[in-house]
PQR file of N, CA, C, O and H, with PARSE charges and radii, in Angstrom:
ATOM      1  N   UNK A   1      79.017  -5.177 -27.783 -0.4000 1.5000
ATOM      2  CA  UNK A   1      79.592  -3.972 -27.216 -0.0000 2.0000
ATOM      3  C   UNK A   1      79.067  -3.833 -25.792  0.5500 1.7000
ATOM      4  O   UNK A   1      77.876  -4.012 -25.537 -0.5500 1.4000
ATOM      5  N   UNK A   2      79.879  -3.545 -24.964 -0.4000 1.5000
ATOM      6  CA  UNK A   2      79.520  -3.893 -23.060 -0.0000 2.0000
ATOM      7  C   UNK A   2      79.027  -2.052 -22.991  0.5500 1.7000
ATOM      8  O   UNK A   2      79.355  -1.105 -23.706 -0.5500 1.4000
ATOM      9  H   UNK A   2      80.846  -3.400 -25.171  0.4000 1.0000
ATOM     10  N   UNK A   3      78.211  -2.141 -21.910 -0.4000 1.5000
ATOM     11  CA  UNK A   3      77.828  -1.000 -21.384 -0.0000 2.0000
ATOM     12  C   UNK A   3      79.078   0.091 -21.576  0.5500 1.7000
ATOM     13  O   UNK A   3      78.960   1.113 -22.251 -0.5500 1.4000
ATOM     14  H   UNK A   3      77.944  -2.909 -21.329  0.4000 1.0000
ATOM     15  N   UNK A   4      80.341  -0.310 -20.843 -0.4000 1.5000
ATOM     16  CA  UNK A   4      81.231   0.751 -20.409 -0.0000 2.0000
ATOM     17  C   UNK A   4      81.650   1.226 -21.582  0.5500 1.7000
ATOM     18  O   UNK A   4      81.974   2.413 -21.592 -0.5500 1.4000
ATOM     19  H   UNK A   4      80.437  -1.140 -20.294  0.4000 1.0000
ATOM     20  N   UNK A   5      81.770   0.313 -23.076 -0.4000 1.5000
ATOM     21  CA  UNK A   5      82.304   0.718 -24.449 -0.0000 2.0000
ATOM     22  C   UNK A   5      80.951   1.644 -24.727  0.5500 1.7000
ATOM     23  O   UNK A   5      81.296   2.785 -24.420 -0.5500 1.4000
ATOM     24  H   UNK A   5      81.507  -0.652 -23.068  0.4000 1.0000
ATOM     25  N   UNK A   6      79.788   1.663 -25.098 -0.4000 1.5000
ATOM     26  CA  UNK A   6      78.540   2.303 -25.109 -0.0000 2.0000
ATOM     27  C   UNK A   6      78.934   3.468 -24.399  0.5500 1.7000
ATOM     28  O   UNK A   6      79.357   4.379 -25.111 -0.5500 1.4000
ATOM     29  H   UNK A   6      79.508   0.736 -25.346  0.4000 1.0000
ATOM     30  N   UNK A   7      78.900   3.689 -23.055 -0.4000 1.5000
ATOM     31  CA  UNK A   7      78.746   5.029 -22.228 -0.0000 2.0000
ATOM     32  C   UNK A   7      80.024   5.776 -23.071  0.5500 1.7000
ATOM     33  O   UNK A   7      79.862   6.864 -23.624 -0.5500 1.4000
ATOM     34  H   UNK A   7      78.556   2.949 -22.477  0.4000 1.0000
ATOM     35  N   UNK A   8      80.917   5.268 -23.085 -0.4000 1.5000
ATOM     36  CA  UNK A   8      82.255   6.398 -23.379 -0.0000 2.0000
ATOM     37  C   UNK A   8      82.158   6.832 -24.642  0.5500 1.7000
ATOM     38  O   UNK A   8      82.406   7.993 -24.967 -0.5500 1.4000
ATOM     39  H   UNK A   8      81.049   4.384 -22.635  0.4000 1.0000
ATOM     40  N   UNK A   9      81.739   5.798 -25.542 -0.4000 1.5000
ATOM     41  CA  UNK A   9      81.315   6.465 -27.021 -0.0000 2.0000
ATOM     42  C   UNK A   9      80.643   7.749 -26.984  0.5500 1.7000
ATOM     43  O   UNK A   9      80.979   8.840 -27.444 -0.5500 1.4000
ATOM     44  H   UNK A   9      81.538   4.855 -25.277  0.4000 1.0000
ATOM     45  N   UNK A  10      79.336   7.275 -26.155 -0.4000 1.5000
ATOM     46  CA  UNK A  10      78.079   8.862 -25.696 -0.0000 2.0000
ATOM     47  C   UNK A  10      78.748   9.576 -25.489  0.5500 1.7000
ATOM     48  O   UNK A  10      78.989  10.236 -26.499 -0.5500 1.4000
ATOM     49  H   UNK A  10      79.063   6.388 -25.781  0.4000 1.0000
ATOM     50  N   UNK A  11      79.444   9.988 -24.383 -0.4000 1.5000
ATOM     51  CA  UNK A  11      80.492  10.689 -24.421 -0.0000 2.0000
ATOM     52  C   UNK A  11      81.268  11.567 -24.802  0.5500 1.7000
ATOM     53  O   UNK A  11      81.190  12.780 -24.608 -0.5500 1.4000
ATOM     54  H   UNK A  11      79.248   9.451 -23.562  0.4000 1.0000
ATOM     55  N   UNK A  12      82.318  10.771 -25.555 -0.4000 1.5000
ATOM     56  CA  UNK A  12      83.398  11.065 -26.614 -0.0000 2.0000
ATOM     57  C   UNK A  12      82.025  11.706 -27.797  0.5500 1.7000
ATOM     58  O   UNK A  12      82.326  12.824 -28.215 -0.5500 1.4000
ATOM     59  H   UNK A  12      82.381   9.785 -25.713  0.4000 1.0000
ATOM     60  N   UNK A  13      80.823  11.246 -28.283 -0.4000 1.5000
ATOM     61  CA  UNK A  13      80.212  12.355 -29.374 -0.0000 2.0000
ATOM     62  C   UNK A  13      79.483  13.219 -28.708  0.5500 1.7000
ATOM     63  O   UNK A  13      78.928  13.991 -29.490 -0.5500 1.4000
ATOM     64  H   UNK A  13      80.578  10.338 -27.944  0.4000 1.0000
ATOM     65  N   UNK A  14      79.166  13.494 -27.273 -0.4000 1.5000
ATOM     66  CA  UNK A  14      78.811  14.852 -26.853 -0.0000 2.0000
ATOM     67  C   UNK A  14      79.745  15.614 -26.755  0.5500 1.7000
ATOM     68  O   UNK A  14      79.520  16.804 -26.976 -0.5500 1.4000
ATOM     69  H   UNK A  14      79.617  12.868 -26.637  0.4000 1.0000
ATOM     70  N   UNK A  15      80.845  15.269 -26.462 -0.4000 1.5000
ATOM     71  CA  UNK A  15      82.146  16.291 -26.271 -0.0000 2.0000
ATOM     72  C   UNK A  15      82.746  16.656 -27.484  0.5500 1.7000
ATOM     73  O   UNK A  15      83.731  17.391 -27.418 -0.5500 1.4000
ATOM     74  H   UNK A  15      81.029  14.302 -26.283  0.4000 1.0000
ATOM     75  N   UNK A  16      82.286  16.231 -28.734 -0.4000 1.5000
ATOM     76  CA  UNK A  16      82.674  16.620 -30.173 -0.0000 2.0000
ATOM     77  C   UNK A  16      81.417  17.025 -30.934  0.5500 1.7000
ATOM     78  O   UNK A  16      81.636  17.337 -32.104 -0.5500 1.4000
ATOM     79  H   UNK A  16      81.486  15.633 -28.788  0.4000 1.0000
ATOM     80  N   UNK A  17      80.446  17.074 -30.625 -0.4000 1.5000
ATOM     81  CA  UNK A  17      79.199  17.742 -31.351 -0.0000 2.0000
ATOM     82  C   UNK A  17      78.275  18.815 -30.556  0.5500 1.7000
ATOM     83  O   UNK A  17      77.519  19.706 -30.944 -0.5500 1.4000
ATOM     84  H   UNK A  17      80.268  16.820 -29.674  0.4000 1.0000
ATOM     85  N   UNK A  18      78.618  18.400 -29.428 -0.4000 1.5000
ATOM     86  CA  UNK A  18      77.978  19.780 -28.251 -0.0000 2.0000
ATOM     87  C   UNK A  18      76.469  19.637 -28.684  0.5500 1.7000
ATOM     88  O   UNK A  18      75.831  20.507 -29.276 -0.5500 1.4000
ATOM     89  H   UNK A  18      79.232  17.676 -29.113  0.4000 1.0000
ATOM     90  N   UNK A  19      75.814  17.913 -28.142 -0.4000 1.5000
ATOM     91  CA  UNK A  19      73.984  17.826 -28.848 -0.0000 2.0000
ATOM     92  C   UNK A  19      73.723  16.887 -27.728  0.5500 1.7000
ATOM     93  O   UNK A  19      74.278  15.811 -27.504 -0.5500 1.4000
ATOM     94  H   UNK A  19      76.332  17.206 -27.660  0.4000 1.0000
ATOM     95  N   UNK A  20      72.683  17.543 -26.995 -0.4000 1.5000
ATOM     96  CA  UNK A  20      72.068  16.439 -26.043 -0.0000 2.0000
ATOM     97  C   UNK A  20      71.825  14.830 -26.657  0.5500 1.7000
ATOM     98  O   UNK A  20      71.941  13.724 -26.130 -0.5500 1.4000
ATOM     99  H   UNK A  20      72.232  18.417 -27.177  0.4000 1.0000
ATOM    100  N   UNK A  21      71.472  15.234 -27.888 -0.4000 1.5000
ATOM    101  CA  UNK A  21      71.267  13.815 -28.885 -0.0000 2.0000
ATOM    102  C   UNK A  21      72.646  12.812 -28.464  0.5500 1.7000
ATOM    103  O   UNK A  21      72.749  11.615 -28.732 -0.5500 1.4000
ATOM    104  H   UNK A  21      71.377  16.133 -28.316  0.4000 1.0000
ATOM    105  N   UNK A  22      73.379  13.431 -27.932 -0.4000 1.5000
ATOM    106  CA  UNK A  22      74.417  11.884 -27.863 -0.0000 2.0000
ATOM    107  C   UNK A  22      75.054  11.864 -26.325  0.5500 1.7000
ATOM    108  O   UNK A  22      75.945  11.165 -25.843 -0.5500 1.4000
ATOM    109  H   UNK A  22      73.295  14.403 -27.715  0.4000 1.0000
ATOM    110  N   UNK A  23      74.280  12.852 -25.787 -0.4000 1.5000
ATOM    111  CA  UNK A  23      75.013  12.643 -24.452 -0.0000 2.0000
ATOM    112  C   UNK A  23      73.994  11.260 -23.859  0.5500 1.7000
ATOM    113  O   UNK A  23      72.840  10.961 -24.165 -0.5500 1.4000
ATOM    114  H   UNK A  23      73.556  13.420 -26.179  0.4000 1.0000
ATOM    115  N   UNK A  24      74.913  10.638 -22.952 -0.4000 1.5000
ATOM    116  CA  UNK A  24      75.104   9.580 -21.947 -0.0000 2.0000
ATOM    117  C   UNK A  24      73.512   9.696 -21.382  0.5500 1.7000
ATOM    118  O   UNK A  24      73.295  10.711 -20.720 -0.5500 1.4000
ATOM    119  H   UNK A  24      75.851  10.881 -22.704  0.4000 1.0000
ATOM    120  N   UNK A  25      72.096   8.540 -21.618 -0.4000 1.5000
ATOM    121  CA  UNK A  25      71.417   8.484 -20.610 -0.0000 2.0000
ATOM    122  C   UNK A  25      71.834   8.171 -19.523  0.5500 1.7000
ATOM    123  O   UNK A  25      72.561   7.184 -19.413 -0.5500 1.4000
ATOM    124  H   UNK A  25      72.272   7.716 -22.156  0.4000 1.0000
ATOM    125  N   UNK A  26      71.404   9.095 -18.215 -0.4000 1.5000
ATOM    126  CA  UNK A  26      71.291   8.465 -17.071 -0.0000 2.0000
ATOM    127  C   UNK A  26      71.302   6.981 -16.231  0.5500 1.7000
ATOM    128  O   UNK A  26      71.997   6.646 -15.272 -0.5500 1.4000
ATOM    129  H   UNK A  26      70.814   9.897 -18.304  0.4000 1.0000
ATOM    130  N   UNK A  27      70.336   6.285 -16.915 -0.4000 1.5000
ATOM    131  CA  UNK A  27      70.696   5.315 -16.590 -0.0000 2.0000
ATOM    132  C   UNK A  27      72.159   4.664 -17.073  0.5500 1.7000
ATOM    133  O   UNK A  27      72.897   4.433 -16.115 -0.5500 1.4000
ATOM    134  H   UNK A  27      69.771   6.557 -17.694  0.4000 1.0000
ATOM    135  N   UNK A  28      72.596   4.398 -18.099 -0.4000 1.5000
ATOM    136  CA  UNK A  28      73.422   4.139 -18.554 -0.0000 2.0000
ATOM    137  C   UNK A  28      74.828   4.661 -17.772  0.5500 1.7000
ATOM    138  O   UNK A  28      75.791   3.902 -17.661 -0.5500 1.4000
ATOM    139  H   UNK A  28      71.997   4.585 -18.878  0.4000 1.0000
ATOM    140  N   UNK A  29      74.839   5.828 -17.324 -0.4000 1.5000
ATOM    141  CA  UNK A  29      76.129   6.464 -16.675 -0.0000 2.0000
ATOM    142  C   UNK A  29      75.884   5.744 -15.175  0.5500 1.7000
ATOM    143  O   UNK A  29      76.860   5.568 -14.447 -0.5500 1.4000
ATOM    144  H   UNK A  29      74.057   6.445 -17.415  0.4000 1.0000
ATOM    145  N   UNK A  30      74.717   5.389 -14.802 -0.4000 1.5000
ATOM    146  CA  UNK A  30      74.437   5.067 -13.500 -0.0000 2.0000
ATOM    147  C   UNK A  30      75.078   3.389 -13.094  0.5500 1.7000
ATOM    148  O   UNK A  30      75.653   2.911 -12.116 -0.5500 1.4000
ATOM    149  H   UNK A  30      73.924   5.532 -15.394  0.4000 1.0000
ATOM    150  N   UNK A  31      74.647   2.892 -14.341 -0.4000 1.5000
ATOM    151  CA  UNK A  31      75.299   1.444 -15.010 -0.0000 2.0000
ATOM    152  C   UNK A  31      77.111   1.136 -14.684  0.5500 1.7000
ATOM    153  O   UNK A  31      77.741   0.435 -13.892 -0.5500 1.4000
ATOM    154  H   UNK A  31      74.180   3.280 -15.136  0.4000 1.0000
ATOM    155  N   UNK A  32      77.458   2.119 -15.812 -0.4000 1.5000
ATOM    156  CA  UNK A  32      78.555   2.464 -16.011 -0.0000 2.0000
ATOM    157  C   UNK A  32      79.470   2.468 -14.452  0.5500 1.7000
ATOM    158  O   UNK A  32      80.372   1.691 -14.137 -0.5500 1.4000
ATOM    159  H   UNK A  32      76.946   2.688 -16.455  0.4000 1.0000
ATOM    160  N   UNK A  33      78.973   3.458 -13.748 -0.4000 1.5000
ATOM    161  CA  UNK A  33      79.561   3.679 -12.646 -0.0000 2.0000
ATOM    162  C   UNK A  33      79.797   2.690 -11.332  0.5500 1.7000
ATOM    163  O   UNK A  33      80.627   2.441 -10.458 -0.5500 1.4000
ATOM    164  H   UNK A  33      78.241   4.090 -14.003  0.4000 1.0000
ATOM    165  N   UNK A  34      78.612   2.341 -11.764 -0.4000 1.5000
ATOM    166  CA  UNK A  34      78.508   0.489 -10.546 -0.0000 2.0000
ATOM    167  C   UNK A  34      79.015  -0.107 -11.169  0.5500 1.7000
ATOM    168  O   UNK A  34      78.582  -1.259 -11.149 -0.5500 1.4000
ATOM    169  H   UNK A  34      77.938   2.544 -12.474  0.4000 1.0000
ATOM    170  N   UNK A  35      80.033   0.093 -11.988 -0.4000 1.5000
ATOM    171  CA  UNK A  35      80.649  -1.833 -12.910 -0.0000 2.0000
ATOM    172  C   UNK A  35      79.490  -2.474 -13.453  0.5500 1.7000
ATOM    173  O   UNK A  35      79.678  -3.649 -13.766 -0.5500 1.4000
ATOM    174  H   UNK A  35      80.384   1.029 -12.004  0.4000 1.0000
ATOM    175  N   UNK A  36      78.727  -2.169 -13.583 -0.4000 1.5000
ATOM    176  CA  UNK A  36      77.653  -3.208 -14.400 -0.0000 2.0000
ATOM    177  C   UNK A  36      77.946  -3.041 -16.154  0.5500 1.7000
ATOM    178  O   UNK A  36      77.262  -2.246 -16.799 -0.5500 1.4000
ATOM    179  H   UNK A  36      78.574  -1.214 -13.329  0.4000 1.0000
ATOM    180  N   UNK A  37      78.811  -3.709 -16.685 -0.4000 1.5000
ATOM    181  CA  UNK A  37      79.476  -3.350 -17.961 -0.0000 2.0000
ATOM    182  C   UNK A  37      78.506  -4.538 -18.567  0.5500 1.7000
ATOM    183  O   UNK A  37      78.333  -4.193 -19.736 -0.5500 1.4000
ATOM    184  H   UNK A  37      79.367  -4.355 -16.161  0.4000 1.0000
ATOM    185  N   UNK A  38      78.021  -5.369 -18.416 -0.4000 1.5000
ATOM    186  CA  UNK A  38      77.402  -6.274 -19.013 -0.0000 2.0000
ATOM    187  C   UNK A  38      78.211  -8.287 -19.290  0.5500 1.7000
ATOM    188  O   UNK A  38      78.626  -8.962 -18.348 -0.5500 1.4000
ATOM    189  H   UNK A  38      78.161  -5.649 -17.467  0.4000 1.0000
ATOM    190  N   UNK A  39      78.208  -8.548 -20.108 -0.4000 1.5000
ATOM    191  CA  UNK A  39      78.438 -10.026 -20.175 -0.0000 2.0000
ATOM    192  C   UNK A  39      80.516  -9.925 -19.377  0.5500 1.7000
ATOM    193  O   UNK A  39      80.924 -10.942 -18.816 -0.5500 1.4000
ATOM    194  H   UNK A  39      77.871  -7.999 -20.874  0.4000 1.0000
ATOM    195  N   UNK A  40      81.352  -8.844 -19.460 -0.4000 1.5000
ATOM    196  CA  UNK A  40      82.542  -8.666 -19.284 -0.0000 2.0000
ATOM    197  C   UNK A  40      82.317  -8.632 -17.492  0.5500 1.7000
ATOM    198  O   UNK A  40      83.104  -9.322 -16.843 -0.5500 1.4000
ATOM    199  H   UNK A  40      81.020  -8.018 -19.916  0.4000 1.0000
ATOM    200  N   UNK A  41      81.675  -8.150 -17.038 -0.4000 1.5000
ATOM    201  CA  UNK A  41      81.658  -8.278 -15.400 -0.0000 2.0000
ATOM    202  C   UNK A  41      80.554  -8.927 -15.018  0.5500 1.7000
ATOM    203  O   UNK A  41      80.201  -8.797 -13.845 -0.5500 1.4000
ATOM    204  H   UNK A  41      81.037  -7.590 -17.565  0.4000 1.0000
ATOM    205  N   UNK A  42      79.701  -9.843 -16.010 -0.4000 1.5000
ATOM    206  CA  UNK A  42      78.712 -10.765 -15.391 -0.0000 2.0000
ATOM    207  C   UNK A  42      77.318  -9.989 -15.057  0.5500 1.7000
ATOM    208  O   UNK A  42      76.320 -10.682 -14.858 -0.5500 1.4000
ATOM    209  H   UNK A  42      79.988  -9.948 -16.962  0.4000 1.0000
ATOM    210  N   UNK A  43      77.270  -9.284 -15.024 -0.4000 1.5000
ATOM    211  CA  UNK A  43      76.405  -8.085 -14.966 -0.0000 2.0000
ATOM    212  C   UNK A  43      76.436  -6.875 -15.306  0.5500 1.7000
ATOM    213  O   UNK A  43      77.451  -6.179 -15.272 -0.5500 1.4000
ATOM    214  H   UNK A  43      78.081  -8.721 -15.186  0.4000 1.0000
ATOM    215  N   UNK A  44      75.158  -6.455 -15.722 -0.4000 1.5000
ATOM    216  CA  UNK A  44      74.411  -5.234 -16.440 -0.0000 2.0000
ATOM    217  C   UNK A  44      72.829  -5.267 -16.804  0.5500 1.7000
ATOM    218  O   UNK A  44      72.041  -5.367 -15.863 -0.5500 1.4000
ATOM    219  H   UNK A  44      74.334  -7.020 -15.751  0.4000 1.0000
ATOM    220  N   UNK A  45      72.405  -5.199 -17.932 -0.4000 1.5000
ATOM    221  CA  UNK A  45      70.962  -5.285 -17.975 -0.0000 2.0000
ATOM    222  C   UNK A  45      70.085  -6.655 -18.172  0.5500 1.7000
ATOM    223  O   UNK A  45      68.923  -6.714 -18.574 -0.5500 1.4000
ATOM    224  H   UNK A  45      73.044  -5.118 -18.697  0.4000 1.0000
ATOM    225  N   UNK A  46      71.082  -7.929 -17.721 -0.4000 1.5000
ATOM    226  CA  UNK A  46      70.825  -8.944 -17.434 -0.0000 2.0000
ATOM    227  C   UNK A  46      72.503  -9.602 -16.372  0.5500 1.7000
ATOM    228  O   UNK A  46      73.678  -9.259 -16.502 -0.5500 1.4000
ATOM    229  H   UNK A  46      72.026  -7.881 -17.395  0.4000 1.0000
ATOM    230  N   UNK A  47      71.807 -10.695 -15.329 -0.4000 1.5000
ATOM    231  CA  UNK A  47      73.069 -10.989 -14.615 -0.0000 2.0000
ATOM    232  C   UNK A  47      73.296 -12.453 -15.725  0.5500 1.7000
ATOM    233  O   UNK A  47      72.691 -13.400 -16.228 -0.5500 1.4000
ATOM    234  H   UNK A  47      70.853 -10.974 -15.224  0.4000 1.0000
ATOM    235  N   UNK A  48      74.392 -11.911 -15.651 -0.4000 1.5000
ATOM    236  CA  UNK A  48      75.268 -13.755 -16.442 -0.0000 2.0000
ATOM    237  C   UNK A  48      75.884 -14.826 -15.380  0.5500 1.7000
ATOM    238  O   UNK A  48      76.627 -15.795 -15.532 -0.5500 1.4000
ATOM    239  H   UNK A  48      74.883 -11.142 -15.242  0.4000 1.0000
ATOM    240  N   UNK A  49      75.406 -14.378 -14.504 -0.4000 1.5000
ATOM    241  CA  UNK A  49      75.962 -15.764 -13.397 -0.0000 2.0000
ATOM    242  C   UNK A  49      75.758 -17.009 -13.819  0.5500 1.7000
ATOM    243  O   UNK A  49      76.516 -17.911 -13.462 -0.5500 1.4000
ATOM    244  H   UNK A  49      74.802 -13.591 -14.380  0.4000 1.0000
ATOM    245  N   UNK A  50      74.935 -17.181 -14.461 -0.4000 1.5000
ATOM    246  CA  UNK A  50      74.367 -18.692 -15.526 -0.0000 2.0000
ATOM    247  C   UNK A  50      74.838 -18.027 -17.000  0.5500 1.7000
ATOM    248  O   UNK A  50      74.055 -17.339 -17.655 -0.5500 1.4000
ATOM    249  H   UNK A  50      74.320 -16.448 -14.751  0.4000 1.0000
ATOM    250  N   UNK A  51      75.650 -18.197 -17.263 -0.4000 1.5000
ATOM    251  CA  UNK A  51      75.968 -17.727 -18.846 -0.0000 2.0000
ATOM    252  C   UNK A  51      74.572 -18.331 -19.738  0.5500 1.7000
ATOM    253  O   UNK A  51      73.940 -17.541 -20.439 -0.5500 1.4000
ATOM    254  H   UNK A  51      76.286 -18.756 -16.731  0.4000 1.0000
ATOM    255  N   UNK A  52      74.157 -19.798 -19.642 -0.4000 1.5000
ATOM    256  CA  UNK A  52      73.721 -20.329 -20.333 -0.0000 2.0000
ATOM    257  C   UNK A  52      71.826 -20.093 -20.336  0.5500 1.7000
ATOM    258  O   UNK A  52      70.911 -20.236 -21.147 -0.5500 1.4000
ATOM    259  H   UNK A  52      74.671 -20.440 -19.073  0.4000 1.0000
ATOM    260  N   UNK A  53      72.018 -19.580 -18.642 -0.4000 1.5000
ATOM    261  CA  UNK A  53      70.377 -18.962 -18.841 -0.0000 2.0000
ATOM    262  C   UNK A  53      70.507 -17.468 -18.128  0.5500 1.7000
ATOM    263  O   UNK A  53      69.920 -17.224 -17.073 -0.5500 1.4000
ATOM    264  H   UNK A  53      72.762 -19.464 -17.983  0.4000 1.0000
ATOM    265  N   UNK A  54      71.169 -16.689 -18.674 -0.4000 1.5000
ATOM    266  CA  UNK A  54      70.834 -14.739 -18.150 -0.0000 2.0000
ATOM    267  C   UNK A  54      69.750 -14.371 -17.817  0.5500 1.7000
ATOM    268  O   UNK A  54      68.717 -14.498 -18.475 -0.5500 1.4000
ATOM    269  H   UNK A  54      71.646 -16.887 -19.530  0.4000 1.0000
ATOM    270  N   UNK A  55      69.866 -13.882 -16.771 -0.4000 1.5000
ATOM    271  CA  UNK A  55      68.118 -13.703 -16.368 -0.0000 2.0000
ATOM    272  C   UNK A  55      68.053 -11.437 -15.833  0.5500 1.7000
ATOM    273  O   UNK A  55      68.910 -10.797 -15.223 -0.5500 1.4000
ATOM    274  H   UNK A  55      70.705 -13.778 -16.237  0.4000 1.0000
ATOM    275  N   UNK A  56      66.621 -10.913 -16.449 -0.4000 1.5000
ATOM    276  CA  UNK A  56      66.922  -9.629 -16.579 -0.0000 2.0000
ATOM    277  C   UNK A  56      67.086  -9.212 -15.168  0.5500 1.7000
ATOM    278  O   UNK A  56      66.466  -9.584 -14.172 -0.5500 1.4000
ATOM    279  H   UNK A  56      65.925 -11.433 -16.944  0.4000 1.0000
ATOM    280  N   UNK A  57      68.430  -8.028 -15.345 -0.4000 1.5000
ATOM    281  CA  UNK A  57      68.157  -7.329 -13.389 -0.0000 2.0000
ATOM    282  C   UNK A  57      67.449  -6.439 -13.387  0.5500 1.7000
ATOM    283  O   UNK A  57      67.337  -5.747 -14.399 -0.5500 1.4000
ATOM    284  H   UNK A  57      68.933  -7.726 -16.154  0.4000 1.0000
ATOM    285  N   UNK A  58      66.613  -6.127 -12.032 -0.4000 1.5000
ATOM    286  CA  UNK A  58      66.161  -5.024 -11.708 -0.0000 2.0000
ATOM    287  C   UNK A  58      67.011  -3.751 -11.848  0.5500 1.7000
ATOM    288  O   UNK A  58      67.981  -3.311 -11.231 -0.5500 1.4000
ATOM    289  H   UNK A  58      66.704  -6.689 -11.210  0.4000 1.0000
ATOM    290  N   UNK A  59      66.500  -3.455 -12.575 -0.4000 1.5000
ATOM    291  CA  UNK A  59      67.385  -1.629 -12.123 -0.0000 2.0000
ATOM    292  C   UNK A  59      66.440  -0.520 -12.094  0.5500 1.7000
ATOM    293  O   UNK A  59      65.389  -0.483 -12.734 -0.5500 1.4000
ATOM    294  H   UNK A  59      65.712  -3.812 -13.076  0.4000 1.0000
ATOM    295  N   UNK A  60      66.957   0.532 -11.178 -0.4000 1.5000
ATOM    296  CA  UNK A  60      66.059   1.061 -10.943 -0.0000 2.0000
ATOM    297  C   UNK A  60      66.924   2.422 -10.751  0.5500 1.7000
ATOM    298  O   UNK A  60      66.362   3.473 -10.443 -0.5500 1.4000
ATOM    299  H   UNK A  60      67.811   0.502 -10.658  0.4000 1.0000
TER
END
């Protein structure tokens, strides 16, 4: 499941349960918003430019 499927889920169950418990971390929306969706845009909380060796990104 890529970042951007993750964030919208958070989401979609804060906007139906009204509970900080499922709203969107920060980082994650921060993710989300730069395209960093994960293995689908080559980057997220590792870059896949080497599919075969992913190496972790800085985020900050």
């Amino acid at each position: 499941v890529g970042i951007d499927t993750t964030y919208h889920i958070s989401v979609n169950m804060f906007e139906e349960f009204k509970s900080d418990r499922y709203a969107a971390p920060p980082l994650l929306k921060k993710m989300h918003l730069a395209g960093l969706h994960g293995r689908k845009t080559g980057k997220g909380f590792y870059d896949y430019t080497d599919p075969k060796n992913p190496v972790p990104m800085k985020l900050s």
